[in-house]
C-alpha positions, 0 to 999 in steps of 0.5 A, a space after each residue: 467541502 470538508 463537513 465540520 464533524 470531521 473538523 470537530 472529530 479531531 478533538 472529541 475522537 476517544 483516544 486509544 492507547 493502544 499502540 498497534 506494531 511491536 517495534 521490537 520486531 521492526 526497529 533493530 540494530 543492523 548487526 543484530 543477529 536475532 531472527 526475530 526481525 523475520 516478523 512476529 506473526 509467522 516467517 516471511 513469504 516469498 512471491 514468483 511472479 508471472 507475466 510481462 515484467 515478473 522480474 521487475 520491482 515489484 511496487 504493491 499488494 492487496 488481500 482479497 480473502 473473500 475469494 482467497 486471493 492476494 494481487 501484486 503490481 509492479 510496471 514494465 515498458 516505457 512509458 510505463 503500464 501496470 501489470 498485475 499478478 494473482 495468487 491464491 492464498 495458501 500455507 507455503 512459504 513460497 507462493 507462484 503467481 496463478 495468473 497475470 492481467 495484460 499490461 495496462 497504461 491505467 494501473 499506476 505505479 504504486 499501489 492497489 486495493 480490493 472492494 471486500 463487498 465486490 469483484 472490483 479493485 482500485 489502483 493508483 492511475 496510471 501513465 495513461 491518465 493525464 495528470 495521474 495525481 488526481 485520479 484513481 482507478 476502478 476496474 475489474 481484474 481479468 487474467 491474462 485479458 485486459 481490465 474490465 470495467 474500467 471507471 476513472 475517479 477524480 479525488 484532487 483537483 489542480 492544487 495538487 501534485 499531479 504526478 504522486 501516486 494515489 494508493 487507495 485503500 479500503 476500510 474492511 467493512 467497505 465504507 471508507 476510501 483513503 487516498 494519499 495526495 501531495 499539495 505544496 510538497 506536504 504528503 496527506 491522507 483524505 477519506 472519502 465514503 465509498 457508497 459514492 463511488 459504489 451506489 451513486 456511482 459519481 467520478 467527481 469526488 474533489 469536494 465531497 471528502 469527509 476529512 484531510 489531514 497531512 502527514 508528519 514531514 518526517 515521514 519522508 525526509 532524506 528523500 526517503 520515498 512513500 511506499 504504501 498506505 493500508 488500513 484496518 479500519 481503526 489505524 492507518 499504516 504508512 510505510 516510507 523507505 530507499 534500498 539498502 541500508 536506507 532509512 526505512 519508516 513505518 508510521 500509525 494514525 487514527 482516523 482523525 490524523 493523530 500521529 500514534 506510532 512513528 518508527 524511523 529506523 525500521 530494520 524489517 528483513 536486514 537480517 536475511 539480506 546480511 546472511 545470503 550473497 544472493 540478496 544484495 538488494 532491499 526495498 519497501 514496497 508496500 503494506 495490506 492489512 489481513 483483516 482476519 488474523 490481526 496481521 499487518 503485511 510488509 512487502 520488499 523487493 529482494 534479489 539483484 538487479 534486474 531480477 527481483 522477487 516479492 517478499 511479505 514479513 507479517 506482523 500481528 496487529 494488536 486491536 
């Protein structure tokens, strides 16, 4: 059951004032010509993938700066399998995936993570898992070989969506767990300690979460999908959005579930979109947080149909 200091946290939390994105970066006309919505931190970084499916959407990243690394995901086949690309960081603007893991029924649809105190990953589960809603998967990457070590966890139980995508994300410091689930048709975040994933090395986390909140109906109305979940460990970031000139959000919480930032009308990435025939589509497609420079990580799915590449805006994080 949800413990009563989380309970109680939602009214004696310190509140900050500090509100973390500029939206003058993010939220611009759509006939603006400023190059400013290329990102504050530094330009856009543009990703080649490799392996089966490197041409399709791709759906999710996460950083690994202790092995200076960063993974993509994105699905190929029916039914759907994940597939996962690794690059290594570096200065470029232009980055090709060192290798790729074989396709795999267990990696969902959208989003993945990094354990920053080991080699293991997390993932949404994927086709493979009955009632893929509930879960999450643990596992180890290996390159062009199948997952290693796999581990499947339950975080919702039957009240819930069954078929949502789960996004884990971790806590840099390691100690918390956020997933996303849907009950009723509401979007929520629950948080979960990670030592009982990584000492106690339980499977069965249904109950033992510290806190569950929902998030703010807005987020995804106008059928506007939910694209990705990522924390610094002080805020939560969300990020919701369609193709196009489709409404695209990014919202900001505390740990306790208050609503800091919400910005409905993100124009991230229209400026390149509007100025190159090549690109005639552009979708949100998930956010990581680069835990060492204070920047915040925007991926998009850019090109035209049926080939795809992977493009990161980053903005600076002000803590």
């Amino acid at each position: 059951m949800k413990k009563l200091f989380s309970i109680l946290s939602r009214f004696y939390q310190p509140y900050s004032a500090t509100i973390p994105l500029d939206a003058r970066h993010l939220e611009q006309e759509f006939d603006s010509p400023d190059p400013a919505n290329l990102g504050d931190a530094a330009q856009p970084i543009t990703l080649i993938r490799t392996g089966l499916g490197n041409y399709h959407i791709v759906q999710g990243l996460a950083l690994d700066h202790r092995n200076q690394f960063l993974y993509t995901t994105h699905v190929e086949g029916h039914p759907e399998q994940g597939v996962i690309n690794r690059f290594k960081l570096n200065s470029s603007n232009l980055w090709s995936a060192q290798d790729a893991q074989k396709p795999s029924p267990l990696v969902g649809h959208q989003g993945i993570c990094i354990d920053p105190q080991s080699d293991f990953m997390f993932a949404s589960a994927g086709s493979g898992i009955p009632n893929k809603g509930w879960y999450i998967l643990k596992f180890q990457y290996m390159p062009n070989a199948e997952l290693m070590n796999t581990q499947i966890i339950q975080v919702f139980d039957k009240r819930y969506n069954k078929i949502t995508n789960t996004m884990p994300s971790i806590t840099p410091d390691g100690k918390y767990l956020l997933v996303r689930g849907n009950n009723h048709k509401s979007n929520l975040i629950r948080i979960f300690k990670l030592d009982l994933i990584t000492q106690k090395n339980l499977t069965d986390l249904r109950f033992l979460y510290e806190d569950e909140w929902l998030i703010d109906a807005g987020f995804t109305q106008d059928r506007c999908a939910f694209q990705g979940l990522s924390t610094d460990g002080t805020y939560i970031y969300l990020l919701s959005g369609n193709k196009n000139k489709g409404p695209k959000r990014i919202y900001v919480y505390d740990f306790a579930g208050k609503l800091l930032q919400k910005m409905d009308a993100v124009t991230l990435g229209h400026f390149e979109t509007s100025s190159s025939h090549a690109i005639q589509y552009w979708e949100p497609e998930g956010l990581t947080v680069d835990s060492q420079n204070q920047q915040l990580y925007v991926l998009y799915s850019i090109g035209n149909s049926g080939q795809f590449l992977g493009r990161i805006y980053r903005m600076k994080i002000k803590i």
